[in-house]
VOPAGU-2260 file (C-alpha; in pm, 1 decimal, decimal comma):
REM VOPAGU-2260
SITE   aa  ch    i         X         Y         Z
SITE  UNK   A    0   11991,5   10038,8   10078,7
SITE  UNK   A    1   12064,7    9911,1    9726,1
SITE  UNK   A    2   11842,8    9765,1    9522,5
SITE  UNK   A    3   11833,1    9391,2    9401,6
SITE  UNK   A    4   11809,9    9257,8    9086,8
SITE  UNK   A    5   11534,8    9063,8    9261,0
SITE  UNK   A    6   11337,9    9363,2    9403,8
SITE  UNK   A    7   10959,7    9452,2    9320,8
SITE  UNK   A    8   10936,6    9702,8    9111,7
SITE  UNK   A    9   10640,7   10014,3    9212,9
SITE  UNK   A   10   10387,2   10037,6    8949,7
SITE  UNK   A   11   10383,5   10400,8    9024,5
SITE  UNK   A   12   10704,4   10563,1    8966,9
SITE  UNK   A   13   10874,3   10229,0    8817,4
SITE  UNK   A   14   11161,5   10242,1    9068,8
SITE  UNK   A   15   11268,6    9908,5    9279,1
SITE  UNK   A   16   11119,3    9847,7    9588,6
SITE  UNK   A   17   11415,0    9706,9    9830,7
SITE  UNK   A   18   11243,6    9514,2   10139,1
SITE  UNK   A   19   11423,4    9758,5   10393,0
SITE  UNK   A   20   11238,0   10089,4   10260,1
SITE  UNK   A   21   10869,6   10158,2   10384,3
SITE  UNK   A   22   10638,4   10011,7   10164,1
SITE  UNK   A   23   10228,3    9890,0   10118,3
SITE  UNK   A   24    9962,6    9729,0    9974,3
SITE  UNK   A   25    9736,9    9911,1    9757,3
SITE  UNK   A   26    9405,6    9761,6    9639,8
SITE  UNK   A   27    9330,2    9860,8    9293,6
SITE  UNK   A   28    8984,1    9866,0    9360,2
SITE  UNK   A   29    8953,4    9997,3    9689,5
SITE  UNK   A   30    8787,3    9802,9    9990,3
SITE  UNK   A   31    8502,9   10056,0   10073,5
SITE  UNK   A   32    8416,8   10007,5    9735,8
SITE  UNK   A   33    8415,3    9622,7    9678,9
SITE  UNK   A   34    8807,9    9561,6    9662,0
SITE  UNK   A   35    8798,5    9368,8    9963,8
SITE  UNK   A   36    8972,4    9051,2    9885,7
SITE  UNK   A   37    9071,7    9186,4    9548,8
SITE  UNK   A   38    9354,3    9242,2    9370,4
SITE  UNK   A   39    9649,1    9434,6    9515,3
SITE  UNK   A   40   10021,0    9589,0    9422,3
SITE  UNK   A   41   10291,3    9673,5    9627,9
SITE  UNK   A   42   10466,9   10026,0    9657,5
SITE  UNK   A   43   10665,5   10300,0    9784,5
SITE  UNK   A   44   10509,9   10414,6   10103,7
SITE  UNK   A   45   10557,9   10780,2    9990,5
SITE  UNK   A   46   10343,3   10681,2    9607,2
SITE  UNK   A   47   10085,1   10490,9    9807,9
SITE  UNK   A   48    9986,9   10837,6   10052,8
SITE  UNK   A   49   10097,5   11039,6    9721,1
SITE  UNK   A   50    9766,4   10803,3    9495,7
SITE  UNK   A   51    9552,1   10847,6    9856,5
SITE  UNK   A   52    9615,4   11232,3    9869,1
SITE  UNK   A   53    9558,6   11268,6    9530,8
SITE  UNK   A   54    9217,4   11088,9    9434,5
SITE  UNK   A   55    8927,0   10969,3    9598,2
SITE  UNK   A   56    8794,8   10626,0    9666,2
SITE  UNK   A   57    8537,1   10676,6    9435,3
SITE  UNK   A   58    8799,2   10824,3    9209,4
SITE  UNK   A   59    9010,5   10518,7    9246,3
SITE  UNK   A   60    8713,4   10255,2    9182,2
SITE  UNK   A   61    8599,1   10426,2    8885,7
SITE  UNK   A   62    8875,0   10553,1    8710,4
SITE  UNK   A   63    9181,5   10494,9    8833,0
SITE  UNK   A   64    9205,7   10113,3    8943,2
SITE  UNK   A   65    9486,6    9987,6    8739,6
SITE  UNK   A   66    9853,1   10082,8    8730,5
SITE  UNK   A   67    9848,7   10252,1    8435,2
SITE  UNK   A   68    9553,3   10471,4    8493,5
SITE  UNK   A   69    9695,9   10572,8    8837,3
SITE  UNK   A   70   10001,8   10649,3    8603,4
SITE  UNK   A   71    9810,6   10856,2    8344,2
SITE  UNK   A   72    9623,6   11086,1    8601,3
SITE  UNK   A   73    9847,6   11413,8    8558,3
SITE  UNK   A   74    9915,4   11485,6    8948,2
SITE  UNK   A   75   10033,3   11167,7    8976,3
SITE  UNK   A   76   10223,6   11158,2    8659,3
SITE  UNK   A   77   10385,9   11483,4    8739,8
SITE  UNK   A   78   10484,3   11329,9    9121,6
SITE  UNK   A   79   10619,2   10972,6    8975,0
SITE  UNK   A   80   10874,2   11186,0    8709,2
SITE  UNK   A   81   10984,6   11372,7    9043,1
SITE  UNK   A   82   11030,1   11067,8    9266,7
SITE  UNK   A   83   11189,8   10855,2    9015,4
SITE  UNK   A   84   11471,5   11084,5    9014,8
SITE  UNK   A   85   11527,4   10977,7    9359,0
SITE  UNK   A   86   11666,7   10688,8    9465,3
SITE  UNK   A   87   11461,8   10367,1    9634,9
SITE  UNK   A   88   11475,2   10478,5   10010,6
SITE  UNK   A   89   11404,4   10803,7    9944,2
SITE  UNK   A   90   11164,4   10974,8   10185,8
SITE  UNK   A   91   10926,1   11249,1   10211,4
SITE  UNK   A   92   10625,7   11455,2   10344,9
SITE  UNK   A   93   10324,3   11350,4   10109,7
SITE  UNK   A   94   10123,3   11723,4   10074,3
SITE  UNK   A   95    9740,0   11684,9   10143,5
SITE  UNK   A   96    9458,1   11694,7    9922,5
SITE  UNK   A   97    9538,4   12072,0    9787,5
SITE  UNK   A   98    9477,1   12091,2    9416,9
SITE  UNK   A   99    9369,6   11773,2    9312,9
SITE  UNK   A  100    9419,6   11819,0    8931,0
């Protein structure tokens, strides 16, 4: 699993996004909160449960609903420094919603 010169990069931890790791669609805006239909970006797998466990949707709609907010909120700043030391397949248990700061 190399990446391309060609691969997506993750607006989370920055890394590339080859097409054979697990990866999804996050809406910026989520869709319970009027991101239906909106605008999305493609990551990790492990960054998209790691943004999920770490805020809420009304976290997300209000605060957090561009890359570089989602980058600037410390638990997810702290997890994208630790990830991007990994390489682009790497995978992981996401921990649950235990000290959300």
């Amino acid at each position: 699993m190399l990446a391309r010169m060609d691969d997506p990069i993750c607006p989370l931890c920055l890394r590339p996004i080859p097409a054979d790791v697990p990866q999804s669609l996050h809406h910026l805006t989520p869709k319970l909160r009027g991101g239906k239909g909106g605008p999305t970006v493609l990551m990790h797998h492990i960054c998209h449960k790691e943004v999920h466990a770490a805020l809420s949707e009304a976290e997300l709609a209000r605060r957090y609903n561009t890359p570089e907010a989602l980058r600037s909120h410390p638990r997810l700043a702290r997890f994208a420094a630790w990830v991007a030391r990994r390489p682009p397949a790497f995978l992981s248990k996401v921990p649950g919603r235990r000290g959300r700061g």
